[in-house]
Backbone as CSV, one residue per row, in Angstrom:
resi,resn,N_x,N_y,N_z,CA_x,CA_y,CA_z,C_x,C_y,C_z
1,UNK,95.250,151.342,144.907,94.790,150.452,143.856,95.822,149.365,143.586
2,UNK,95.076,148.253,143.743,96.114,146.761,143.303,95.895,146.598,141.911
3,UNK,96.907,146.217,141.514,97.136,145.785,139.889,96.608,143.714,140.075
4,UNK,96.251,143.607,139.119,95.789,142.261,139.171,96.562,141.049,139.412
5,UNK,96.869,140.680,139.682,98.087,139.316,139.456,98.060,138.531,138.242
6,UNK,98.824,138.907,137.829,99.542,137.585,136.626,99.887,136.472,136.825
7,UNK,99.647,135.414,136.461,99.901,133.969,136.668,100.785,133.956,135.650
8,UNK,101.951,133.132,135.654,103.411,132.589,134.873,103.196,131.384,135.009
9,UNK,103.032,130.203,133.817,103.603,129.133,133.954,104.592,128.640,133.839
10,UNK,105.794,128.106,134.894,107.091,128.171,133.795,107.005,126.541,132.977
11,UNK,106.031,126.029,133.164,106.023,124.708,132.182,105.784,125.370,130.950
12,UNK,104.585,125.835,130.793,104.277,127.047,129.031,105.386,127.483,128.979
13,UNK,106.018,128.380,129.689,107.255,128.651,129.377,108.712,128.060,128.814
14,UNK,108.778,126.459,129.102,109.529,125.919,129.305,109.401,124.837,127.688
15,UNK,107.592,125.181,127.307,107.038,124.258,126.464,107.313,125.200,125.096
16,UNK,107.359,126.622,125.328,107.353,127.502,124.557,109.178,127.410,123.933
17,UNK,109.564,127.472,124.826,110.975,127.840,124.148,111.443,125.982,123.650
18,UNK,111.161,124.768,124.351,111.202,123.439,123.204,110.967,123.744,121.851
19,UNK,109.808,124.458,121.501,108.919,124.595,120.396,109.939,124.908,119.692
20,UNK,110.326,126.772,120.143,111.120,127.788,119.173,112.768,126.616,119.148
21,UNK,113.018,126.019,120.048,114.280,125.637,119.687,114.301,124.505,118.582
22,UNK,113.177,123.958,119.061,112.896,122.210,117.884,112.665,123.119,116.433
23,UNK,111.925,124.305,116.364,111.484,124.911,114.893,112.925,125.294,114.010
24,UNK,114.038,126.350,115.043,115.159,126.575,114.567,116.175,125.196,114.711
25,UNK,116.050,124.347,114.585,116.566,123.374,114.700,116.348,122.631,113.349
26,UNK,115.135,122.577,112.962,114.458,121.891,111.941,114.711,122.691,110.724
27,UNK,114.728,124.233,110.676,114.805,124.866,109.929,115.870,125.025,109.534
28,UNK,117.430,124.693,110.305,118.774,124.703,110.417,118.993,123.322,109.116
29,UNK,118.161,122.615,109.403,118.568,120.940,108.747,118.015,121.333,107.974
30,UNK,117.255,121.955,107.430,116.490,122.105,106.249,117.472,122.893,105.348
31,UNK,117.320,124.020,106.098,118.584,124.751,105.005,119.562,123.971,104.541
32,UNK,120.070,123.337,105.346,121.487,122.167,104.978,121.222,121.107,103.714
33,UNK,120.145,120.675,103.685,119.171,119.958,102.873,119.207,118.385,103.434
34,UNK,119.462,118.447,104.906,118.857,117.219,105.370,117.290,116.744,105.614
35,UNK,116.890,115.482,105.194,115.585,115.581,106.189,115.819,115.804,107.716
36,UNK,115.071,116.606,108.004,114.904,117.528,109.328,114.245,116.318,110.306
37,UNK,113.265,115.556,110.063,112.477,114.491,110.617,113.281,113.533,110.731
38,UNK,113.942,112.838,109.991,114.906,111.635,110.074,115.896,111.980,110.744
39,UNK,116.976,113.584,110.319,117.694,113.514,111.448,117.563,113.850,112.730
40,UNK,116.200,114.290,113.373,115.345,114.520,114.654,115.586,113.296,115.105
41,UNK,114.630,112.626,115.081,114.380,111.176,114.882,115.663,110.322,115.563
42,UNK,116.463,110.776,114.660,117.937,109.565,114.810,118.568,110.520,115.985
43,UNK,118.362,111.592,116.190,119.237,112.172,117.365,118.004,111.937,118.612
44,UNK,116.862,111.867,118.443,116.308,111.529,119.724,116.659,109.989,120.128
45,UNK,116.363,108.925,119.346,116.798,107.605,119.421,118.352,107.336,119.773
46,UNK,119.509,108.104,119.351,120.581,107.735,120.100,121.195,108.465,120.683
47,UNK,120.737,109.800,121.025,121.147,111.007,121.791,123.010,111.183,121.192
48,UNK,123.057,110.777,119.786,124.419,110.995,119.112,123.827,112.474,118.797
49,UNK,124.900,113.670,119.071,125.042,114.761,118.300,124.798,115.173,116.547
50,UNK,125.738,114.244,116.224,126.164,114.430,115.015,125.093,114.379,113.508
51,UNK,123.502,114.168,114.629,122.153,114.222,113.407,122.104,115.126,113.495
52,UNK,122.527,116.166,114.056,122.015,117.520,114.046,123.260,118.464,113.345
53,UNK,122.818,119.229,112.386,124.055,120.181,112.176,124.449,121.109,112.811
54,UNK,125.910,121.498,112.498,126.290,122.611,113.541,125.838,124.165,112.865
55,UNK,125.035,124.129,111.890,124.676,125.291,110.925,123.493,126.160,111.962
56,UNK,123.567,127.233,111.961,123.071,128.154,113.094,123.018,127.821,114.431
57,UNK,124.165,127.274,114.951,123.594,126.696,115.951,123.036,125.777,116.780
58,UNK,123.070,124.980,115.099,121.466,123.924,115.904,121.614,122.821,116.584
59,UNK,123.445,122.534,116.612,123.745,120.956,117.393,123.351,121.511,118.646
60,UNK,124.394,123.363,119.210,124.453,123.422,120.597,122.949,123.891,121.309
61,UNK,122.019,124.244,120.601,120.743,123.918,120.796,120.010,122.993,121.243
62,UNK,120.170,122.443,120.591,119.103,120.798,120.810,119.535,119.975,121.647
63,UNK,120.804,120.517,121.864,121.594,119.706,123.411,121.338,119.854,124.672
64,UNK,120.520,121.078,124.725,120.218,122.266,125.837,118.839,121.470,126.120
65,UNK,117.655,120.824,125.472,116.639,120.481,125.813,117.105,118.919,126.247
66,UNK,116.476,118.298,127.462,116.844,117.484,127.658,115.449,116.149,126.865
67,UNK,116.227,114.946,126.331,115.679,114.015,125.313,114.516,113.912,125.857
68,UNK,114.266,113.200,127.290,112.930,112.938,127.750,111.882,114.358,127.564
69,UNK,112.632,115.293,128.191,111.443,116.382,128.086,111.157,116.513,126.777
70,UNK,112.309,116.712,126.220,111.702,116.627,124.527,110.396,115.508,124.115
71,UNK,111.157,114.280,124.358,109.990,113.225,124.346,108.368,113.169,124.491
72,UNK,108.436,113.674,126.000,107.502,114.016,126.617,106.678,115.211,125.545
73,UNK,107.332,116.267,125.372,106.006,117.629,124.889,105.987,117.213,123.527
74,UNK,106.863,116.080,122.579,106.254,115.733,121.476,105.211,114.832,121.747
75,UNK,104.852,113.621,122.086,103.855,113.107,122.182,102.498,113.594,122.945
76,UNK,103.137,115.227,124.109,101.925,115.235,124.522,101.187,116.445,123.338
77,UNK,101.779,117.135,122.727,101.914,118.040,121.422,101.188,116.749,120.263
78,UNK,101.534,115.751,120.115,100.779,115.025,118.773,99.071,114.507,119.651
79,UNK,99.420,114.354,121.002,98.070,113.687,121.519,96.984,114.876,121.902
80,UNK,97.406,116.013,121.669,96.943,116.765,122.189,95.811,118.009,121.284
81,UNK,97.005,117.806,120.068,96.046,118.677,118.854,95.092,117.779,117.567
């Protein structure tokens, strides 16, 4: 007896963990009591670190996704839902 095959996307995969990192990221600035959107925003537009806080984590995070891909699954994420 064969077991079925599973299909893996590693793009879902890849789209999945943007998500969880952009959420703890946002949630990091929030706690801090920055706007989370403005300093998104200003760190996607000049790829400067320093919009992002270092509070859980969240500068060496958001460094790890690269800007375009980021770019990319936000607009295809706003065009999409």
């Amino acid at each position: 007896m064969h077991e079925p095959t599973i299909a893996f996307s590693i793009q879902e995969d890849k789209e999945k963990e943007v998500r969880a990192t952009l959420t703890a990221v946002y949630d990091a600035l929030r706690q801090k009591g920055y706007n989370p959107i403005n300093q998104i925003v200003g760190y996607i537009l000049s790829e400067d670190p320093t919009y992002i806080t270092t509070h859980n984590n969240a500068r060496s995070l958001i460094r790890r996704i690269d800007r375009d891909e980021l770019l990319r699954l936000l607009v295809k994420s706003y065009l999409d839902d």
